[in-house]
Every structure is written in C-alpha cells, then in structure tokens.
C-alpha positions in Angstrom: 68.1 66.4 65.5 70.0 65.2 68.7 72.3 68.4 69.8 74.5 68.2 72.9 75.2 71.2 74.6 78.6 71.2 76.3 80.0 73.9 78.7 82.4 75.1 81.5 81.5 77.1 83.5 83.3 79.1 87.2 80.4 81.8 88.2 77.6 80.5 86.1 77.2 82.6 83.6 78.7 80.1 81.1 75.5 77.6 81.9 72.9 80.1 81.7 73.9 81.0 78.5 74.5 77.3 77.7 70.6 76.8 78.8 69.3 79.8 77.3 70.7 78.4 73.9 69.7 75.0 74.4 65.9 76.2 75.3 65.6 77.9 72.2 66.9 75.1 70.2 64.7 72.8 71.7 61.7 74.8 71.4 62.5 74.5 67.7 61.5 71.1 67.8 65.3 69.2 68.6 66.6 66.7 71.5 68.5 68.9 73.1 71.0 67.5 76.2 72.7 70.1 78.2 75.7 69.3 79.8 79.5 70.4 82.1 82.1 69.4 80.3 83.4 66.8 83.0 79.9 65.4 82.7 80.0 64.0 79.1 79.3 60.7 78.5 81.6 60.3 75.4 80.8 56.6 74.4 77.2 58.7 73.5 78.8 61.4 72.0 78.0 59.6 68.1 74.6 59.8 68.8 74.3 63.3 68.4 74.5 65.2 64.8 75.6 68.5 66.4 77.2 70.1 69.3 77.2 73.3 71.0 80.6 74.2 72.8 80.6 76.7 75.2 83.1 78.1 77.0 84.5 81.2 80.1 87.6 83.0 78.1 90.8 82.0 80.6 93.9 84.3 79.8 92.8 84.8 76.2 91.8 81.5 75.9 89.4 79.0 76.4 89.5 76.4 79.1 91.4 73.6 79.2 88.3 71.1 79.7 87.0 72.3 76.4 90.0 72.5 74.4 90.4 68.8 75.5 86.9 68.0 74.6 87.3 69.5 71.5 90.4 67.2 70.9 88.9 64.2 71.6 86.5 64.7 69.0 88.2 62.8 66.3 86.2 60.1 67.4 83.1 61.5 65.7 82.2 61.9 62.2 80.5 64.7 59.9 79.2 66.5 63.3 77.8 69.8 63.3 79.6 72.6 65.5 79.2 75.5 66.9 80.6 77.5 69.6 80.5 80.4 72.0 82.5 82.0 74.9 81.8 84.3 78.2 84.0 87.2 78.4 84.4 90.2 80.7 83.2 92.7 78.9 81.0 96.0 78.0 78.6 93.8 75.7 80.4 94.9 72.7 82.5 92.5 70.5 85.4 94.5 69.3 87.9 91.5 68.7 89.8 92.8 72.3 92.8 90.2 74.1 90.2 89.2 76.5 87.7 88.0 73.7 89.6 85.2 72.1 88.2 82.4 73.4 86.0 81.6 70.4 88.6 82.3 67.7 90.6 80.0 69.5 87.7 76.9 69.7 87.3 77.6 65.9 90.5 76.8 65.0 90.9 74.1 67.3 87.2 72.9 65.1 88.9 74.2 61.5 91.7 71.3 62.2 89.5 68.0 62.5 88.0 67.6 59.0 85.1 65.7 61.0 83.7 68.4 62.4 82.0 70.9 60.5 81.4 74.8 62.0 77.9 75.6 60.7 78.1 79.2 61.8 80.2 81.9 63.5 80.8 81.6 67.3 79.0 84.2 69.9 80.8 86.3 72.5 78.5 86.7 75.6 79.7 90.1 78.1 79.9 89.2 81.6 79.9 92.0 83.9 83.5 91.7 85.4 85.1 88.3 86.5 82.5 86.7 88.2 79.3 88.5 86.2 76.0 88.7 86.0 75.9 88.7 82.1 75.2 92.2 81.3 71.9 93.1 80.4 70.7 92.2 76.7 73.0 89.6 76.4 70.3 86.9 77.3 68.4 88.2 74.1 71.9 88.0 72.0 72.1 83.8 73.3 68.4 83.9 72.3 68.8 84.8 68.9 71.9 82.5 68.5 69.9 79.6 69.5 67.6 80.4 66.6 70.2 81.0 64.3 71.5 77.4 65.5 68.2 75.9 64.9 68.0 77.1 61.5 71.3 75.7 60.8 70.6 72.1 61.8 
C-alpha cells in the first residue's frame, strides 16, 4: 500500500519519529513517502490509501499546518488514518494539558466521514521544548509502525 507520511516539525524530533515510523512501515513491504507538511503535493494526495499525520503539541494543540492539512482532506475518499504527536514530557502518557495534540487530530479525523482512524494515535516524550526524544521512545515509534503496518 502507498502511505504518506506527513509532519511538522520545530527541533526535529517530530521528523525523526515521522522517519522511524515510516522505516518500519516500509520494511513491511509498503511505498512509504515521507514528508513536511508545507511539502505536500496534494493533487497526489488520492494516490495514497493511508496517511500518517504527525504532529509537535502547540499550547495543547496541534499545529496549525496540520490541523489545515487535515481539513483539506475532504478531497479524499475511504483513506486510512492515523496519527501521533511530540510532547514535552517524562515518557509517560497520563492524558496531561500538554498531551493533547493527538485527541485533538482525532476529532478533527472523527468529523470527515472520508477518513477512517485505523488505530489510536501515539504520544512521543521529548525531553523539554526543544528535545532529544527521551530515551525508549524510538522503540515506542518502532512498535507503532508495526502496529500501522498490520493495520493497512
């Protein structure tokens, strides 16, 4: 399956988990493009059957890039969805203010009854504002890229 892989990112830490995902996905035999938000081509978005949405949490939210991309994608139809967020963090997802992002992208998803979520979103711990991702969190994209994969 063709699966686009879109993210913004500020520090990075948003595109190496972006990449880390998308490796694993591949690796499971699927096209897999990787790519910024302000890079997608959207006349190609209908070629792909799912997309990966990722985004940095922003004041409890995500950022306004992806919330537009995930507006303008009325244009597709029956497309496969997932998403995840970066957050500052201790690694452990306990549903705080500053973990929102994906709650918010999946019911952004929930209201376009073309897109359909095929799993739960993944929160990804980034040490601070600007990171490194803290350590183990790697493993936690890895085993969401599986989990993807399966799903397809």
């Amino acid at each position: 399956m063709k699966v686009l892989i879109v993210y913004e990112t500020k520090y990075g830490n948003t595109k190496k988990a972006a990449e880390t995902i998308g490796e694993v996905i591949k690796e499971a035999g699927n096209e897999v493009t990787v790519v910024k938000v302000d890079a997608v081509e959207m006349d190609s978005i209908k070629d792909y059957g799912a997309i990966v949405i990722g985004s940095p949490t922003y004041a409890s939210s995500q950022a306004k890039s992806i919330k537009k991309f995930i507006s303008s994608l009325s244009v597709v139809e029956d497309t496969k969805v997932v998403v995840f967020d970066t957050h500052s963090g201790d690694g452990i997802s306990t549903g705080g203010a500053m973990r929102r992002a994906v709650i918010k992208m999946e019911k952004q998803i929930h209201k376009n009854s073309n897109l359909q979520k095929i799993m739960n979103g993944l929160q990804v711990a980034v040490k601070g504002i600007k990171g490194p991702l803290i350590e183990g969190e790697l493993e936690k994209c890895k085993a969401f890229g599986e989990e993807i994969a399966k799903n397809l």
